[in-house]
C-alpha positions as CSV (number, residue, x, y, z in Angstrom):
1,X,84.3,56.8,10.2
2,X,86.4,56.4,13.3
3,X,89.6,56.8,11.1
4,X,88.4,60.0,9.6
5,X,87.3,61.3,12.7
6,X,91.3,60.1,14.2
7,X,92.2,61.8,11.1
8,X,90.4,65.1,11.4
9,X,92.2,65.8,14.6
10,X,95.8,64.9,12.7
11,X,95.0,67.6,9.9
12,X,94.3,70.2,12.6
13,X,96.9,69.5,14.8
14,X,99.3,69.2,12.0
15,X,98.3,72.8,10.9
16,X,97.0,72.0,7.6
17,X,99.7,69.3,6.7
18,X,99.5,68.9,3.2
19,X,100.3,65.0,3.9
20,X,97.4,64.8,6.3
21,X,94.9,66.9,4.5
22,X,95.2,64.5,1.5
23,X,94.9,61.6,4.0
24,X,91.6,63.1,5.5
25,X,90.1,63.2,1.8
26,X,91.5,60.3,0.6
27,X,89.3,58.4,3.8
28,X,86.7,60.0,3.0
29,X,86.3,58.7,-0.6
30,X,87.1,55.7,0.5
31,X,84.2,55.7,2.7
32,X,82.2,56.6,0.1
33,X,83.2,54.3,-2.3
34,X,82.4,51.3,0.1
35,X,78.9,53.1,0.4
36,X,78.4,52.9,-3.0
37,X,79.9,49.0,-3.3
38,X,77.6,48.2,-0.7
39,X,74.8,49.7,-2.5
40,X,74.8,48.0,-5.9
41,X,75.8,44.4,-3.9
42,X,72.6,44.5,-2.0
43,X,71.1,45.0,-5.4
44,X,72.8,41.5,-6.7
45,X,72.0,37.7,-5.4
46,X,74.7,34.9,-6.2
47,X,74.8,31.8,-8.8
48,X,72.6,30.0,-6.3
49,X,69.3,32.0,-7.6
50,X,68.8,32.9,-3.7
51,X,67.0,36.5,-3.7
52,X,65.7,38.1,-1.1
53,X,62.8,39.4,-3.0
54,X,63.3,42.8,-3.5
55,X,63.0,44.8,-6.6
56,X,66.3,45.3,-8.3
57,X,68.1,48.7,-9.1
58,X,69.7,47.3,-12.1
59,X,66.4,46.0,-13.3
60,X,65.0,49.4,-12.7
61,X,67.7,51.0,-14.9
62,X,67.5,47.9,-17.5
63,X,70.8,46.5,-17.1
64,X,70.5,43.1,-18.7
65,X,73.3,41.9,-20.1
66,X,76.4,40.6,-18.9
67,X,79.4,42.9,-19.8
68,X,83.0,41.8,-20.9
69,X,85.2,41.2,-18.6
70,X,87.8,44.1,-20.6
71,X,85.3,46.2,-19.6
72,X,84.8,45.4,-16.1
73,X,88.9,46.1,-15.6
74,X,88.7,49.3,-17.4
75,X,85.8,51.0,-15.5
76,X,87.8,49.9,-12.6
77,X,91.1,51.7,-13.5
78,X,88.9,54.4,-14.4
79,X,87.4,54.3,-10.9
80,X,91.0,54.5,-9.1
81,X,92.4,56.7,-12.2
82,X,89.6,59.6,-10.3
83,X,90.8,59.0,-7.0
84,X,94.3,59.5,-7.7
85,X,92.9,62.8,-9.6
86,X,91.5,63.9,-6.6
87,X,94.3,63.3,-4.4
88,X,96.9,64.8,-6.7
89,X,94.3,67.7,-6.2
90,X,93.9,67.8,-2.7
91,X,97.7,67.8,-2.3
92,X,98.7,70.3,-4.5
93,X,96.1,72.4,-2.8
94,X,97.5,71.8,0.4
95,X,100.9,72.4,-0.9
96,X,99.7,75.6,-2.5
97,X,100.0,75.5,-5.8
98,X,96.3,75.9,-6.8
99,X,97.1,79.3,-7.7
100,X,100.8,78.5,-8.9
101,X,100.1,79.3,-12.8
102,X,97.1,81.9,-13.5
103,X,96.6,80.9,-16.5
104,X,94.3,78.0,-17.7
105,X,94.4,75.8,-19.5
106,X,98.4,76.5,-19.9
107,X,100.8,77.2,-17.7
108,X,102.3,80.3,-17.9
109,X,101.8,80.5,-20.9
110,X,103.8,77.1,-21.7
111,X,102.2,73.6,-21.8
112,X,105.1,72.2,-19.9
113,X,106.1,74.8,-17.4
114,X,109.2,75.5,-15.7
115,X,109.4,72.9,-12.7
116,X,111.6,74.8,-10.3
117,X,109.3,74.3,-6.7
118,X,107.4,71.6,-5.3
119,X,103.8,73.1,-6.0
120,X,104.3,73.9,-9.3
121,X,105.5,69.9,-10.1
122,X,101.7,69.2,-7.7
123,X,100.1,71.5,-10.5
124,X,101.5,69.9,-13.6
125,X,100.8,66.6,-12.1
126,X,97.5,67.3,-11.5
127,X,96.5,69.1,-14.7
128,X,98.5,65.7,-16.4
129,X,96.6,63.2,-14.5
130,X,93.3,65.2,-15.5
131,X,94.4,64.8,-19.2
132,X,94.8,61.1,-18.6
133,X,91.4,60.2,-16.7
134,X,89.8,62.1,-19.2
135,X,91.0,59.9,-22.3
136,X,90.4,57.0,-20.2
137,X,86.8,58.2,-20.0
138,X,86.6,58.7,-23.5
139,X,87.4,55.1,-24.0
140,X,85.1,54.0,-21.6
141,X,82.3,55.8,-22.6
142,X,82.8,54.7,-26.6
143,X,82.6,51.2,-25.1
144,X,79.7,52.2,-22.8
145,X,77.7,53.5,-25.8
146,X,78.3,50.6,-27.5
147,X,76.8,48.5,-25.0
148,X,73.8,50.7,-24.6
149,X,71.2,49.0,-25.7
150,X,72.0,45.7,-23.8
151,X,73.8,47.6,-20.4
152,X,71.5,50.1,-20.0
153,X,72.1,51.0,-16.5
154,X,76.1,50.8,-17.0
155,X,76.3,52.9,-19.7
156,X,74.0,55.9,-17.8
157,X,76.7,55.1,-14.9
158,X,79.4,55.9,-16.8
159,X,77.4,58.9,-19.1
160,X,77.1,60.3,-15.3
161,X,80.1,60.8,-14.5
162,X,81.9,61.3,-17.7
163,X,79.4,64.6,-18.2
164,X,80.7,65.5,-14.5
165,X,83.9,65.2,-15.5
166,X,83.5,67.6,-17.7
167,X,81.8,70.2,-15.7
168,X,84.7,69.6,-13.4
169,X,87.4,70.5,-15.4
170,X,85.4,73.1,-16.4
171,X,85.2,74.5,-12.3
172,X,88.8,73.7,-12.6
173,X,89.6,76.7,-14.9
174,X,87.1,79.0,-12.9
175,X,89.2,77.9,-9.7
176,X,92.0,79.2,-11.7
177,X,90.1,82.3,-13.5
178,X,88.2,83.4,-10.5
179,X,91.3,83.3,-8.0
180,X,89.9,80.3,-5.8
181,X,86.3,82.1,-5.7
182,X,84.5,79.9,-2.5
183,X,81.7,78.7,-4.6
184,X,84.0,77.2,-7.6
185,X,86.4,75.6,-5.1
186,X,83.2,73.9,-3.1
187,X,81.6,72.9,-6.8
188,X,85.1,71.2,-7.7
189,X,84.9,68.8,-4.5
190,X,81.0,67.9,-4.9
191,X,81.9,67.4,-8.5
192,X,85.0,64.9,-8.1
193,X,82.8,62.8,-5.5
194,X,80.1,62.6,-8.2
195,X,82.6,61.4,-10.8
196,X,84.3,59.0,-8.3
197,X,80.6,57.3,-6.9
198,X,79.6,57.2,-10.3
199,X,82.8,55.4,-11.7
200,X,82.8,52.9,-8.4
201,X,79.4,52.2,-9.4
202,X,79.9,51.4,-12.7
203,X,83.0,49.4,-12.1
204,X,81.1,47.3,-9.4
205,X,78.1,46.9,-11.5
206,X,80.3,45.6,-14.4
207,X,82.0,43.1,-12.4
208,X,78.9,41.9,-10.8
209,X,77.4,41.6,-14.4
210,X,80.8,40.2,-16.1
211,X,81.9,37.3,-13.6
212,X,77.6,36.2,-14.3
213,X,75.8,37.4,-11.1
214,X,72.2,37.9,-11.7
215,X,70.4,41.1,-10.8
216,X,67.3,40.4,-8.6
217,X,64.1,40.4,-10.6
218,X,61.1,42.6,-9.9
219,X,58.6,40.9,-8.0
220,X,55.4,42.1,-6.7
221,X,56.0,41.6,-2.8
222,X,53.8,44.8,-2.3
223,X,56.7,46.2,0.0
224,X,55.9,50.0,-0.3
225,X,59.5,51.0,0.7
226,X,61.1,48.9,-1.9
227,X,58.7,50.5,-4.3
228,X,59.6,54.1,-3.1
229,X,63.2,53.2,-3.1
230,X,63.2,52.2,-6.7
231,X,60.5,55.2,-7.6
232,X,63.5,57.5,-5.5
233,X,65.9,55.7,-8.3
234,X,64.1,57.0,-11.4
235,X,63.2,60.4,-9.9
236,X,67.1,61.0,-8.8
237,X,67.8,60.1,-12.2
238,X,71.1,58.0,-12.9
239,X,69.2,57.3,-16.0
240,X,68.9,61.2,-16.5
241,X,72.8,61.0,-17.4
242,X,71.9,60.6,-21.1
């Protein structure tokens, strides 16, 4: 928090530095990906057995099974695959090139543009790397579905934010086709830090689950909070993905 904060005040005394500005955002995912580590950890116990008797999010989402370890690795590369999306994003934006082709989902006209300035390279890169993440998704979520029945909780994870994904590249082209309107461009940031919690979550949970750690069970302590916490779960819905 203190870094982002020390950050903040580079961005504006940099004016808007498009190496600073992706600096800023790239903290602040950061951040929010060691939320959400820290959030399906306290969730886990180790090989000893110890628990700490709470109720367990993956037991309330039915995650059972342990997951291959191919998996694991892939929801991970899919996890850093979406940051590097958002960063290529954040700095072509700060470069200026949001609006660098009008068109959508070519490039004036072309599906490999003319590459004759700096944002119009950010653009291509960034409409390339969304290509990429996405096929990585596709993968990911064949070998999610697959795993359905026995990973519950994973695969609703990675249903999550593969359905944001596509609602983001959808606000991608009204970014484009609406001239940077204010509410696509705010959707397209709350969009990419669903996608990137939702894939860090995943990725965590599967290695938890693949190197044998063993979700707490439920237990009746009659701790009201633990039961609202898990209630808060179900009602949020990271099971409403599917």
């Amino acid at each position: 928090v203190l870094i982002q904060g020390w950050l903040g005040k580079l961005v504006v005394e940099g004016g808007l530095s498009p190496a600073m500005v992706t600096a800023h955002l790239a903290n602040a995912m950061l951040l929010a990906g060691v939320l959400v580590v820290l959030a399906v950890n306290s969730f886990f116990f180790g090989n000893d057995g110890a628990s700490d008797g709470r109720a367990s999010l993956t037991d309330r989402i039915g995650d059972e099974a342990v997951l291959p370890g191919s998996t694991a690795r892939l929801a991970t590369v899919a996890a850093g695959a979406s940051l590097f999306l958002i960063l290529t994003g954040a700095y072509m934006r700060a470069m200026g090139g949001a609006l660098v082709f009008l068109d959508w989902p070519l490039m004036n006209s072309r599906l490999i543009p003319s590459l004759n300035s700096i944002p119009a390279a950010a653009q291509f890169t960034h409409r390339v790397v969304t290509v990429a993440v996405g096929v990585v998704l596709v993968v990911l979520f064949s070998k999610a579905s697959k795993a359905r029945n026995v990973s519950p909780g994973f695969y609703r994870l990675i249903a999550l934010a593969s359905y944001a994904f596509l609602a983001q590249a959808a606000i991608g082209a009204a970014n484009v086709l609406t001239r940077l309107a204010p509410w696509a461009r705010s959707l397209h940031v709350v969009l990419a830090t669903v996608v990137w919690g939702a894939l860090v979550g995943a990725a965590r949970l599967a290695q938890l689950r693949a190197s044998g750690r063993t979700p707490l069970i439920q237990q009746d302590s009659g701790d009201e909070s633990v039961q609202e916490a898990a209630a808060m779960v179900e009602t949020v819905g990271v099971g409403e993905a599917s």
